[in-house]
VOBAPA-297342 format. One record per residue: residue in one letter; x, y, z of N, C-alpha, C, O in turn. Coordinates in steps of 0.1 Angstrom, whole numbers, padded with zeros to 4 digits, always signed. Atoms other than C-alpha are relative to their C-alpha. Last residue first. Example, Ala and Ser with C-alpha at 12.3 -4.5 7.8 and 13.67 -1.06 7.14 Angstrom:
REM VOBAPA-297342
s-0009-0011+0000+0137-0011+0071-0008+0011+0008-0003+0022+0009/a+0009-0012+0000+0123-0045+0078+0009+0012+0000+0019+0012+0007/
END
This chain:
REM VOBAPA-297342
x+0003-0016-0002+0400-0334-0512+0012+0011+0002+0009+0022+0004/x+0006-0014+0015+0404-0363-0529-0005+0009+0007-0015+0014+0002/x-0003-0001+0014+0431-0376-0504-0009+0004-0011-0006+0012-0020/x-0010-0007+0004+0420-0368-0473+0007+0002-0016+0008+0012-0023/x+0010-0015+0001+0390-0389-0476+0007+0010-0003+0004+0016-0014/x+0004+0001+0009+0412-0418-0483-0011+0011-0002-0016+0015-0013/x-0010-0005+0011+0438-0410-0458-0010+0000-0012-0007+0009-0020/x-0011+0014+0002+0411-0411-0429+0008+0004-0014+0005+0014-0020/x+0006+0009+0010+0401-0377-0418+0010-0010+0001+0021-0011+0006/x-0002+0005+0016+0415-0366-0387-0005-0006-0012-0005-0018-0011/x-0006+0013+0002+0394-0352-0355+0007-0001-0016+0002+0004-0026/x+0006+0001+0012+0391-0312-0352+0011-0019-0001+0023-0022-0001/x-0006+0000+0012+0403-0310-0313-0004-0004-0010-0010-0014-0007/x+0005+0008+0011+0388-0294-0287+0009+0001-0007+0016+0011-0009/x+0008-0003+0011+0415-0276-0266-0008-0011-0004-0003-0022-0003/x-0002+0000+0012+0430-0292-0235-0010+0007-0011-0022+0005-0009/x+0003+0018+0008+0420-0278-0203+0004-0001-0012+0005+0009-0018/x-0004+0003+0013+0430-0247-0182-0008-0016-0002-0012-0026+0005/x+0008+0014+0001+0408-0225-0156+0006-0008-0013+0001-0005-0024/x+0014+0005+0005+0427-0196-0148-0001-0013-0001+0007-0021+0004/x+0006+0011-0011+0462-0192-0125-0017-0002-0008-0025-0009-0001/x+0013-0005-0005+0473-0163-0146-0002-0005+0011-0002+0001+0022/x-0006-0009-0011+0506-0177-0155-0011+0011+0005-0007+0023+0009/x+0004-0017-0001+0484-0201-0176+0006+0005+0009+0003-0001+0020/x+0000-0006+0012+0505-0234-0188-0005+0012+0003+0000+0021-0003/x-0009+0004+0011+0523-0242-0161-0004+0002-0011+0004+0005-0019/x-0007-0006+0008+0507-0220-0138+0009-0002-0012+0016+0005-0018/x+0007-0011+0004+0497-0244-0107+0007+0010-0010+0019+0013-0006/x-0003-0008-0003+0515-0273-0112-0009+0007-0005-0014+0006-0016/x+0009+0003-0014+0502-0307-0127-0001+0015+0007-0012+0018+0010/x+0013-0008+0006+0513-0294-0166-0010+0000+0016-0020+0007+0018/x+0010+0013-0003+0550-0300-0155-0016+0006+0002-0019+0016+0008/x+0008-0007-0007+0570-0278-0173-0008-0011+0005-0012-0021-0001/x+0002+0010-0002+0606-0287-0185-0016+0003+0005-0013+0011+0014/x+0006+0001-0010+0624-0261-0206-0006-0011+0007-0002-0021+0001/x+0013+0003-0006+0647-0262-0233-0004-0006+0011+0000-0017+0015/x-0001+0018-0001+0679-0249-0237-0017+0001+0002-0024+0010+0007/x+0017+0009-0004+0683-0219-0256+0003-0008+0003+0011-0015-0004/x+0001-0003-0013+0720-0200-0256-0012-0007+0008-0014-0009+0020/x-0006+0005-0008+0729-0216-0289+0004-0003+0018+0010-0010+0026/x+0006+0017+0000+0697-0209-0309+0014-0006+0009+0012-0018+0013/x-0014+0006-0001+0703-0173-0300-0002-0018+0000-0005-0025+0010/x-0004-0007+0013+0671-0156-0318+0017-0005+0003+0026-0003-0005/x-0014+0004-0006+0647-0171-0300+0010+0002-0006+0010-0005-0016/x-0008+0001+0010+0611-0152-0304+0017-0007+0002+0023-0001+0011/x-0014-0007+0001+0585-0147-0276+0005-0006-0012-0003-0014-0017/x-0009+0023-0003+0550-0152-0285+0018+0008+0001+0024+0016-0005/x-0013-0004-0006+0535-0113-0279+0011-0013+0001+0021-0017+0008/x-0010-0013+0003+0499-0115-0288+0013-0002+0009+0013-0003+0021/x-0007+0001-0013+0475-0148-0289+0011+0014-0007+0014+0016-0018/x-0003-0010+0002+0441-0158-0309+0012+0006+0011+0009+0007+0023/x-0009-0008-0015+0434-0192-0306+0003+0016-0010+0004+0018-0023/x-0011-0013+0001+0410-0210-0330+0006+0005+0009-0001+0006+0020/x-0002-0013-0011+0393-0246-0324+0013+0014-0003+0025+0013-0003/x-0013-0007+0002+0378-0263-0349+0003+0009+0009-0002+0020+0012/x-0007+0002-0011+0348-0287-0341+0015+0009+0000+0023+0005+0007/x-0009+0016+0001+0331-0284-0371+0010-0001+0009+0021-0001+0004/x+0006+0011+0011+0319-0250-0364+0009-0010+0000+0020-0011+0006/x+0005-0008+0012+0343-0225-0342-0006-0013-0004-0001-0023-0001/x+0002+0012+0011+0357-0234-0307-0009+0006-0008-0016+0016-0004/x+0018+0000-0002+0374-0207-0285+0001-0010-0012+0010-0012-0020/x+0003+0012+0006+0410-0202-0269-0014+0000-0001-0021+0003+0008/x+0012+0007-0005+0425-0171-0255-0004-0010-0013+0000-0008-0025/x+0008+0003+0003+0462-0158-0250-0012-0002+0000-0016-0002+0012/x+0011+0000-0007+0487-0137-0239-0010-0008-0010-0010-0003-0021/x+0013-0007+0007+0518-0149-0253-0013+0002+0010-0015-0006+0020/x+0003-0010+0000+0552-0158-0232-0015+0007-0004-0020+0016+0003/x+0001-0006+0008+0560-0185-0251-0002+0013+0005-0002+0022-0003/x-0016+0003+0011+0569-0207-0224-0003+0006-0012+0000-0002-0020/x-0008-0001-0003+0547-0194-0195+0012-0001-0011+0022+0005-0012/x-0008+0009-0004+0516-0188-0212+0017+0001+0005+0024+0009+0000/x-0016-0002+0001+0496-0162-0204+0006-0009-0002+0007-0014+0008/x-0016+0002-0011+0459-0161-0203+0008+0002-0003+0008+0010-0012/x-0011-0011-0001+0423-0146-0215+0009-0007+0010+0008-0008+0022/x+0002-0013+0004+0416-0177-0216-0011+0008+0007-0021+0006+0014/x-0013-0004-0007+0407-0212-0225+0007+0017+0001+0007+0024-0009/x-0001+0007-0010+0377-0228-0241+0011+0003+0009+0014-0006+0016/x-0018-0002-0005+0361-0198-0245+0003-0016+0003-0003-0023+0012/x-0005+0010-0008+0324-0215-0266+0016+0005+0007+0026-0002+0003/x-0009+0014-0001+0309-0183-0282+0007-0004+0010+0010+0003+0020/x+0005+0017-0005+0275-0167-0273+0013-0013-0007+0012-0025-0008/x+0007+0007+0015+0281-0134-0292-0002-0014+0001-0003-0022-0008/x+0013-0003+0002+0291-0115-0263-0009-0008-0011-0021-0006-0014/x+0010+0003-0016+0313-0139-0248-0012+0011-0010-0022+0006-0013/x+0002+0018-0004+0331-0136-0280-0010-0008+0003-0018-0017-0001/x+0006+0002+0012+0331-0099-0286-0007-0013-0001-0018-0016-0004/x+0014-0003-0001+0346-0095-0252-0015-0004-0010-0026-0008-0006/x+0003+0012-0014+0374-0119-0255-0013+0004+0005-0021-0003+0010/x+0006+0014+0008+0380-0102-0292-0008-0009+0014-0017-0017+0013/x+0009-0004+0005+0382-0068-0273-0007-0012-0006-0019-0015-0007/x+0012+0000-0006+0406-0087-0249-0009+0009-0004-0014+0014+0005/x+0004+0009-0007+0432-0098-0270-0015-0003+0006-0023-0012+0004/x+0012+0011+0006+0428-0069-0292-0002-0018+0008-0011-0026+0007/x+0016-0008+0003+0442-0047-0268-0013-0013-0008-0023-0020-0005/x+0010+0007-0010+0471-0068-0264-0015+0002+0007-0023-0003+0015/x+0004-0005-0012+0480-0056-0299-0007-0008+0017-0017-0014+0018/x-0008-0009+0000+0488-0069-0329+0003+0006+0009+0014+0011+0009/x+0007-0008-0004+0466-0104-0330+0015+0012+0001+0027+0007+0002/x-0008-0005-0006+0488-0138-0340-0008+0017+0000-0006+0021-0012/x+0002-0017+0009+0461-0159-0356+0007+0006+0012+0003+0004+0024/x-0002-0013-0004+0466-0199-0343-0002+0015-0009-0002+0014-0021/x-0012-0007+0012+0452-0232-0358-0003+0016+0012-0013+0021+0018/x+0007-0009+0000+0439-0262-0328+0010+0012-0012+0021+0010-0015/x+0001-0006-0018+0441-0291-0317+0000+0010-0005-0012+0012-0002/x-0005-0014+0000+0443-0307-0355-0004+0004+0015-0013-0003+0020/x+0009-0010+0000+0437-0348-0354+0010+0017+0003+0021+0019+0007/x-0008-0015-0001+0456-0376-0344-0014+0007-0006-0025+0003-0006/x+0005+0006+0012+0436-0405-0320+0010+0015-0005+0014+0024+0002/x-0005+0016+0005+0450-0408-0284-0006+0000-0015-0009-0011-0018/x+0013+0003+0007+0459-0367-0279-0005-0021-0005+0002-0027-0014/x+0008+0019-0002+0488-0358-0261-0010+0001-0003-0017+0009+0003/x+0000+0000-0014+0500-0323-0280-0005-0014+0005-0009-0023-0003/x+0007+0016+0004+0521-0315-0309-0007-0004+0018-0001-0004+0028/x+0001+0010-0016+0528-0281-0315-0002-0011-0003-0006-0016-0014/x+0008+0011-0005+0544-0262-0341-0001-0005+0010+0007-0007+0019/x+0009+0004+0013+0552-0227-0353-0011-0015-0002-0022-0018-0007/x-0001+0015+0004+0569-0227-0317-0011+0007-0014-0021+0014-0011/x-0003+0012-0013+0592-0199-0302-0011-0014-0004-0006-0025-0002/x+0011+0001-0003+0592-0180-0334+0000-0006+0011+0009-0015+0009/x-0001-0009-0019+0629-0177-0341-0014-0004+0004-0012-0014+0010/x-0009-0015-0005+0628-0202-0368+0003+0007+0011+0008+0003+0021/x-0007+0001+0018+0614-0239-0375+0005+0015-0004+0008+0016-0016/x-0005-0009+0009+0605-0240-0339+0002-0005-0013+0005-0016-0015/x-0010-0001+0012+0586-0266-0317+0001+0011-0009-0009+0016-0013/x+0008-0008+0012+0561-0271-0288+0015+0006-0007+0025+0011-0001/x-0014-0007-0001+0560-0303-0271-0002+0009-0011-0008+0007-0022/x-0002-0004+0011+0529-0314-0250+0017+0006-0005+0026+0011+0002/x+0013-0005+0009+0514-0334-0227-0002+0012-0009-0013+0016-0013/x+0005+0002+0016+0543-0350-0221-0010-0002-0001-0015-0012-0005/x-0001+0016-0004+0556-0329-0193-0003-0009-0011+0000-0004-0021/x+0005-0003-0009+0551-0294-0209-0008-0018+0007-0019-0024+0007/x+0002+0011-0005+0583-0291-0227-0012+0001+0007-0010+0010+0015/x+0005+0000-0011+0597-0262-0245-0007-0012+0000-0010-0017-0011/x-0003-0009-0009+0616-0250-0273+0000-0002+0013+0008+0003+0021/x+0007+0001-0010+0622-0282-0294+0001+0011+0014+0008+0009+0024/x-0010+0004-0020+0639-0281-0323-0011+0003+0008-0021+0009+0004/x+0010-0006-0011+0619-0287-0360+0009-0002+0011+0016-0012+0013/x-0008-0011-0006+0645-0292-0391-0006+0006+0014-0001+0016+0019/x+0000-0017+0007+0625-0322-0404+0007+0006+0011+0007+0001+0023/x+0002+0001+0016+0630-0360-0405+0002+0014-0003+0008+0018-0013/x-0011+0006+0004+0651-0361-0371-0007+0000-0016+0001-0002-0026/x-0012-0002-0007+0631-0334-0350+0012-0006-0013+0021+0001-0017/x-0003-0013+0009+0598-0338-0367+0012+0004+0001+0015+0012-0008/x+0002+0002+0016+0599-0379-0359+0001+0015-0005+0007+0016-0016/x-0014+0009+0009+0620-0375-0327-0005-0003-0015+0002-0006-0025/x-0012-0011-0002+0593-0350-0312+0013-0008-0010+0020-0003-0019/x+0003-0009+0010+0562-0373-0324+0015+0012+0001+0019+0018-0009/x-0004+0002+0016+0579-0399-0305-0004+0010-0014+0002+0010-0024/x-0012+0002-0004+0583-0379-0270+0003-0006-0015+0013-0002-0022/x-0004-0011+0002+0549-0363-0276+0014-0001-0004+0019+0007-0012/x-0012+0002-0008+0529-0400-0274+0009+0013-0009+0010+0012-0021/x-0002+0010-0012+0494-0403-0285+0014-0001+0007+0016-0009+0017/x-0006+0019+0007+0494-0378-0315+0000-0002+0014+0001+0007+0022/x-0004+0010-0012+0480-0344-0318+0006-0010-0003+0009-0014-0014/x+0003+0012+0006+0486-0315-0342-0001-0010+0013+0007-0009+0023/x+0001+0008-0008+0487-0275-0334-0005-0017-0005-0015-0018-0011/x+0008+0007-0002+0493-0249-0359+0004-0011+0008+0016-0013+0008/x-0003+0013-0002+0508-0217-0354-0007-0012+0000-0015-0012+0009/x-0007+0002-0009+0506-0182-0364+0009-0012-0003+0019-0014-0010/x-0002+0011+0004+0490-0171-0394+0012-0006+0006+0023-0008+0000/x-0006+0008+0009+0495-0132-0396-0010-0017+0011-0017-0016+0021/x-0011-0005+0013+0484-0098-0386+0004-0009-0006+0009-0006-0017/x-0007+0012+0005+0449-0105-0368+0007+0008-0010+0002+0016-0018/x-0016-0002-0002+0436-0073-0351+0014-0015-0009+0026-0015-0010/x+0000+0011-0014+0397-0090-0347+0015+0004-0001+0021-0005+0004/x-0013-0002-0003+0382-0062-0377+0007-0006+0013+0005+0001+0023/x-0004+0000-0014+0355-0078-0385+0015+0003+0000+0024-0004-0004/x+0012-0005-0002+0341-0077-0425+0003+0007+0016-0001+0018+0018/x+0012+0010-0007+0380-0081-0436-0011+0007+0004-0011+0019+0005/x+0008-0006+0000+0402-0071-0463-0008-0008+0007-0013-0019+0003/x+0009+0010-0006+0438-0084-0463-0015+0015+0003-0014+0027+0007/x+0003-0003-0013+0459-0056-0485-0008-0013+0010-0005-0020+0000/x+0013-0010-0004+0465-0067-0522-0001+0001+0019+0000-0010+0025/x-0014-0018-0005+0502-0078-0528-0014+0006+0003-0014+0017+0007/x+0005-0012+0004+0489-0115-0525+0004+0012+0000+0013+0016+0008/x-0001-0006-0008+0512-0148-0524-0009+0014-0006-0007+0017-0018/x+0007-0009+0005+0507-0181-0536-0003+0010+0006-0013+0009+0015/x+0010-0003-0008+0528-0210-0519-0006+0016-0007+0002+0025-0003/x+0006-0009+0012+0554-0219-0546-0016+0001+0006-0026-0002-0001/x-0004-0002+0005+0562-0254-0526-0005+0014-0011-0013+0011-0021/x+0004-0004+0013+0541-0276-0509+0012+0012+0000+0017+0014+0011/x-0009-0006+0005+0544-0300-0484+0003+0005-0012+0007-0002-0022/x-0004-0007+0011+0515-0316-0467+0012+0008-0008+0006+0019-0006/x-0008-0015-0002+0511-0334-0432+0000+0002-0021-0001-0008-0029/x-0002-0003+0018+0479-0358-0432+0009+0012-0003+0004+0023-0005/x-0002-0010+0005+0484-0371-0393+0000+0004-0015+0010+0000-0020/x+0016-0005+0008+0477-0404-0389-0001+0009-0002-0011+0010-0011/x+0011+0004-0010+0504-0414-0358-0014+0005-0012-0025+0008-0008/x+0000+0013-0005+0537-0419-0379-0014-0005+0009-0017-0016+0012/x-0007+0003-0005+0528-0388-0405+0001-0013+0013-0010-0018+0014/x+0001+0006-0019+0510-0398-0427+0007+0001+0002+0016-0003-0005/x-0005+0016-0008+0523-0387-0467-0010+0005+0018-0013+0016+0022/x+0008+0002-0014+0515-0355-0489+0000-0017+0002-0002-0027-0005/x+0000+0013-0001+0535-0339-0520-0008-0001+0016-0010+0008+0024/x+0001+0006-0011+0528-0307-0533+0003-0013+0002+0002-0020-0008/x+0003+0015-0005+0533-0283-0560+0000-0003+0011+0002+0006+0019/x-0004+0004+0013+0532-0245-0577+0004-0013+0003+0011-0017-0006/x-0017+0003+0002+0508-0238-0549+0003-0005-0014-0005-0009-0023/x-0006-0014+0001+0475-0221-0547+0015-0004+0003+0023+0003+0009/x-0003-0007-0012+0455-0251-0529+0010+0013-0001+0014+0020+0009/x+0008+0002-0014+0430-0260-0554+0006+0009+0015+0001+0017+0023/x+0012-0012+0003+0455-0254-0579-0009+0007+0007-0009+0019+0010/x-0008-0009-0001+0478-0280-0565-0003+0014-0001+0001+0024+0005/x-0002+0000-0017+0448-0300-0566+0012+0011+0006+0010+0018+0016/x+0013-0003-0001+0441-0294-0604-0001-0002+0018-0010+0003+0025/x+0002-0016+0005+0479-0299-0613-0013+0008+0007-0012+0020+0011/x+0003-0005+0014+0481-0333-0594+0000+0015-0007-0003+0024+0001/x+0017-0006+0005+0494-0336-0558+0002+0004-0013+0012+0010-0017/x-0001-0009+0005+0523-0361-0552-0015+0004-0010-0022+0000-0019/x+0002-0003+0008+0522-0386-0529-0002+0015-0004-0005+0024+0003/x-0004-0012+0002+0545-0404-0504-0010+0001-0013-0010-0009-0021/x+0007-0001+0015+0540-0438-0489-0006+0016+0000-0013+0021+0009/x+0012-0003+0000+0566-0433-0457-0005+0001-0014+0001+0007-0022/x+0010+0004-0001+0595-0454-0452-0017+0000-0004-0025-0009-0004/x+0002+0000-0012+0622-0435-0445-0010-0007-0001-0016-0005+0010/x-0013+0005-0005+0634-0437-0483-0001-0006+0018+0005-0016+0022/x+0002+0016+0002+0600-0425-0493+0013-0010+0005+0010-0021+0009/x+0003+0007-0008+0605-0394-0471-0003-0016-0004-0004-0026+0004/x-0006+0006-0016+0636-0389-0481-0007-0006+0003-0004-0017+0007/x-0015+0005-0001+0631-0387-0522-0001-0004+0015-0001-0016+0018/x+0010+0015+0004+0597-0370-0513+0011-0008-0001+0013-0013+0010/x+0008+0002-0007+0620-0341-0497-0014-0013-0005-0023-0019+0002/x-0006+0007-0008+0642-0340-0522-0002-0008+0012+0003-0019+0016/x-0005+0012+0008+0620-0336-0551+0009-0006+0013+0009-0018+0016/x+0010+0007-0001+0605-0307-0526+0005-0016-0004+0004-0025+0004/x+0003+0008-0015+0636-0294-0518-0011-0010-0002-0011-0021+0004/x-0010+0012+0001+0644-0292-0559-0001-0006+0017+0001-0018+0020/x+0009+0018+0001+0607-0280-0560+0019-0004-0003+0021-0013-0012/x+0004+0001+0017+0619-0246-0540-0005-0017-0003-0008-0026+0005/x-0004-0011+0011+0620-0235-0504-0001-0002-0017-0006+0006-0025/x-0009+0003+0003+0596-0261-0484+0008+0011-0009+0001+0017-0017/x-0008-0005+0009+0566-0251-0469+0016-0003-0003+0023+0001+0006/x-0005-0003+0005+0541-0271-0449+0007+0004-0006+0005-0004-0016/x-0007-0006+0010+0505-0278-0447+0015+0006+0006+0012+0014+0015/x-0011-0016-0004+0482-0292-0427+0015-0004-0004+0021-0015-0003/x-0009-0005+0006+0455-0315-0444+0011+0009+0010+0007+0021+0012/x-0006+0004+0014+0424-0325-0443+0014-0009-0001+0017-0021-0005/x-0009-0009+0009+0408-0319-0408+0008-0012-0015+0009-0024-0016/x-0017+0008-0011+0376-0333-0393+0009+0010-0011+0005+0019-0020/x-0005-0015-0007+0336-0324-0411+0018-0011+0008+0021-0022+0012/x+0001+0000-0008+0327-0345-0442+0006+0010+0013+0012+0020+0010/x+0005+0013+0001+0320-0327-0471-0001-0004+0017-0008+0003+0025/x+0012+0005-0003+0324-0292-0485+0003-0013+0000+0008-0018-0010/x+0006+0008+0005+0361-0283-0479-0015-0007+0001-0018-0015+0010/x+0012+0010-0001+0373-0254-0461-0008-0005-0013-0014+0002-0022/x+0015+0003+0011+0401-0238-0466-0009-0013+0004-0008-0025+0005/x+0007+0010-0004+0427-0220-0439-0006-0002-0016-0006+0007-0025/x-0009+0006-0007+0461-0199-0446-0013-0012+0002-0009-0023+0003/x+0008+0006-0008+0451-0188-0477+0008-0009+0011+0017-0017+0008/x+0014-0001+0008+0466-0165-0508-0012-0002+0012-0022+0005+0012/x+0002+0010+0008+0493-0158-0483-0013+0000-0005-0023+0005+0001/x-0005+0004+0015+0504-0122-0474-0002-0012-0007+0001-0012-0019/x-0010-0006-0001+0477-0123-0440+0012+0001-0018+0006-0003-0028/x-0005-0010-0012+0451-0136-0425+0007+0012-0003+0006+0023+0002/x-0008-0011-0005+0428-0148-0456+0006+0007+0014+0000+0017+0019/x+0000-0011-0015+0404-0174-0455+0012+0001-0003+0020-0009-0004/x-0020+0000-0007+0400-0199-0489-0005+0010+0008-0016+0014+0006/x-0003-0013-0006+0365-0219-0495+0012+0007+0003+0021+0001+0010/x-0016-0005-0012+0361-0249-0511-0004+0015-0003-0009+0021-0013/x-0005+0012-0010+0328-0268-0529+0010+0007+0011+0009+0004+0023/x+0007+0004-0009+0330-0250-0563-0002-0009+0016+0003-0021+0017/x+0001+0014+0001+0363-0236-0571-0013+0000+0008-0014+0005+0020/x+0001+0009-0011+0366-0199-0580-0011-0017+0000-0021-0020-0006/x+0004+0014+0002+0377-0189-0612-0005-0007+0013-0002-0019+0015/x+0007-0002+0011+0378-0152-0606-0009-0015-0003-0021-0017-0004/x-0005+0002+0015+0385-0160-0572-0008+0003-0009-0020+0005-0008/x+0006+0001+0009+0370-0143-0539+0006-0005-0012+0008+0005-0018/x-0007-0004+0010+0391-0148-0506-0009-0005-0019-0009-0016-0025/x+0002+0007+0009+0374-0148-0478+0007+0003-0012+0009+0015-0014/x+0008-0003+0015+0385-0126-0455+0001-0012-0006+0010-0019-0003/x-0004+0007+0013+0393-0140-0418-0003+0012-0010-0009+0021-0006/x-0005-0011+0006+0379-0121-0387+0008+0000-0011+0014+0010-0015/x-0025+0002-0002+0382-0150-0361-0004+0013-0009-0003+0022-0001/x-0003+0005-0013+0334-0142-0362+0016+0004+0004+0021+0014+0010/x+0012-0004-0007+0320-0129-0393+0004+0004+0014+0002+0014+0020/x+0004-0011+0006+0346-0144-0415-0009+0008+0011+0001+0010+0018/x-0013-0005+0004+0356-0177-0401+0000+0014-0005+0012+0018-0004/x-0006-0003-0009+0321-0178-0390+0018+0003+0002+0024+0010+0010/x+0006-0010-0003+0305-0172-0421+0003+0003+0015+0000+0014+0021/x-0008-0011+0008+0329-0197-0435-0004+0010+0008+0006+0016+0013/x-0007+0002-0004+0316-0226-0413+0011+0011+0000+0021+0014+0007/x-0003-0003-0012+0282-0221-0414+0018+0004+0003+0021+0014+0011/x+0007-0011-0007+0281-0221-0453+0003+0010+0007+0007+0021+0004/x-0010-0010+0003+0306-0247-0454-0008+0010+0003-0007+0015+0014/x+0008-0013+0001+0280-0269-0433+0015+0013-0005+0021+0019+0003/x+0015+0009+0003+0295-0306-0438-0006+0015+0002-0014+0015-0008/x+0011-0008-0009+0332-0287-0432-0012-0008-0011-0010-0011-0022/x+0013+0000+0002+0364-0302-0439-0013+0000+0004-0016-0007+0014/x+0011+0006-0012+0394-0285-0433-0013-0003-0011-0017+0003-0020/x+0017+0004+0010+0426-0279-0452-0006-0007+0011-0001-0014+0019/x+0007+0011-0005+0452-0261-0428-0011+0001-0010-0019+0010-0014/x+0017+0001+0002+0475-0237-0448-0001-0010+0010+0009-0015+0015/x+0003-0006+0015+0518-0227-0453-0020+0001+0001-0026+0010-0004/x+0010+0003+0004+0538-0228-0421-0008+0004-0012-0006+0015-0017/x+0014-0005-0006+0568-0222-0427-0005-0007-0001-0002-0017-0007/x-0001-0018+0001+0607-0226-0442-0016+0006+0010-0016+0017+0016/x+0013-0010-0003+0606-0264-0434+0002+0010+0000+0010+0012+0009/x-0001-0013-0008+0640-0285-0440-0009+0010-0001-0004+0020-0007/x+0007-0011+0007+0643-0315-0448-0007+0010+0012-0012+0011+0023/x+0010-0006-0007+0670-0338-0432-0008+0011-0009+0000+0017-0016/
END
C-alpha cells in the first residue's frame, strides 16, 4: 500500500491565464508567486508554506493534474513499483517538469476513471510569509475534490492502493476520505466523466466566512453553494465558481479524527433535508473543471 503524507498542488489549464490568475489573486486571495527564473506560460498561487498549491497552465482550459505527496523518493520508487505491478501505465516526470512544479520528483498514472493523479516527492517549501493583494483569511490548502461515476469503486481503489479511509458517506454521491486527522483531504463525488469538483482554502476564522460571502456577491460572483454547514465535517462553508470553470470553496472548522479506532463511518442520504447543509439552504453539486485527456496532461 502507498502511503500519502498530503496534498501537494492542482495543475490547471487556463486558455485566459491572464483572467484566470487575476482572479486567483484579486478575487480567493492567493499570491502569485514571482520566480527569478520564472516559466513562461504557468503561473504558481500561494496559500500557505508550499511553493504552490494551484498553477495554471496556458492552453486549453480542464484540469491537469492533482497532486499527491509521498515521504521520500524511496516511497516514490516504491510507489511506481506498485502502481505498475497493479496495472497502471506509470510515468515519471523529467527534470524540467519537476521543476515546473517545484518538486525533487514525480511520477503520474490514470486513475481507474481518467483522473491524472500525480505523486511527487521534495514538494518545495517557503520560509517567506504568504503575501497577498486580498486579504480572504486563507491559512492553508485544504482539500481537493475529484469525480468519477461510481464512489463505491473509486473508494476501493484509494482505499486498497493508497492509505485513504473513509470518514463519511453521502449515499453514493459522494465519499469523503482521510490521509490523517483531517476529516477528508479527499473527495470523490458522482460525476459521469472525471474531472476536479472542486479545490478547498481552509479560512481562520468564521468571520471570514461571511466577509468573503459578502465580497463575493458584491463583486458579481457565481455562489454556488452556501454560507452552510456540513454535517460530516462540521465546516461552515461556501462555494463559488472562478474562470475556467474552477470551483473554489472556502470553509472554517473541518472536524479532525484523532481516534482512528473509535470512528466509524457515517451514512448520509443526500435526499434528506440537511444532509449535506445543516442550514437547510439551497444545495447542488459544484461545477466541475472537466479532465484533460492524458495526452494534454502530459506536456503540461
Amino acid at each position: 500500500m502507498i502511503e500519502l503524507t498530503d496534498i501537494a498542488y492542482v495543475r490547471s489549464g487556463a486558455a485566459d491565464l491572464a483572467g484566470a490568475v487575476r482572479f486567483a489573486v484579486d478575487v480567493v486571495g492567493l499570491q502569485r508567486v514571482d520566480d527569478v527564473d520564472g516559466e513562461p506560460g504557468v503561473a504558481h498561487l500561494r496559500a500557505d508554506a508550499r511553493h504552490h498549491c494551484l498553477a495554471f497552465v496556458e492552453g486549453g482550459s480542464g484540469v491537469i493534474a492533482s497532486a499527491f505527496s509521498v515521504r521520500d523518493e524511496d516511497a516514490l520508487a516504491l510507489a511506481e513499483t506498485e502502481l505498475e505491478t497493479r496495472g497502471f501505465a506509470v510515468r515519471r516526470g523529467t527534470a524540467d517538469e519537476s521543476r515546473s512544479r517545484r518538486v525533487g520528483a514525480f511520477v503520474g498514472f490514470d486513475d481507474p476513471f481518467g483522473n491524472r493523479i500525480e505523486l511527487v516527492v521534495g514538494q518545495q517549501t517557503l520560509a517567506r510569509p504568504v503575501e497577498v493583494a486580498r486579504h480572504a483569511g486563507i491559512t492553508e490548502f485544504g482539500h481537493l475534490c475529484l469525480d468519477a461515476p461510481d464512489t463505491a469503486e473509486a473508494y476501493r481503489f484509494w482505499s486498497t492502493t493508497f492509505n485513504a479511509r473513509v470518514s463519511d458517506w453521502i449515499g453514493d454521491a459522494a465519499c469523503l476520505m482521510r490521509i490523517d486527522e483531517v476529516h477528508h483531504k479527499l473527495a470523490v463525488f458522482k460525476g459521469a466523466e472525471p474531472g476536479l469538483c472542486h479545490v478547498n482554502f481552509q479560512v481562520a476564522e468564521i468571520d471570514d466566512v461571511f466577509r468573503n460571502w459578502h465580497f463575493l456577491t458584491e463583486h458579481g460572483v457565481q455562489i454556488e453553494q452556501g454560507p452552510g454547514r456540513h454535517p460530516q465535517s462540521g465546516a461552515i462553508f461556501i462555494y463559488f465558481l472562478g474562470p475556467e470553470g474552477l470551483t473554489y470553496e472556502y470553509s472554517y472548522g473541518v472536524r479532525r479524527i484523532t481516534d482512528e479506532a473509535a470512528w466509524t463511518p457515517r451514512f448520509f442520504d443526500p435526499a434528506e433535508p440537511g444532509s449535506i447543509d445543516m442550514w437547510l439552504g439551497p444545495t447542488r453539486k459544484p461545477s466541475t473543471q472537466p479532465q484533460l485527456r492524458a495526452q494534454e496532461a502530459n506536456s503540461a
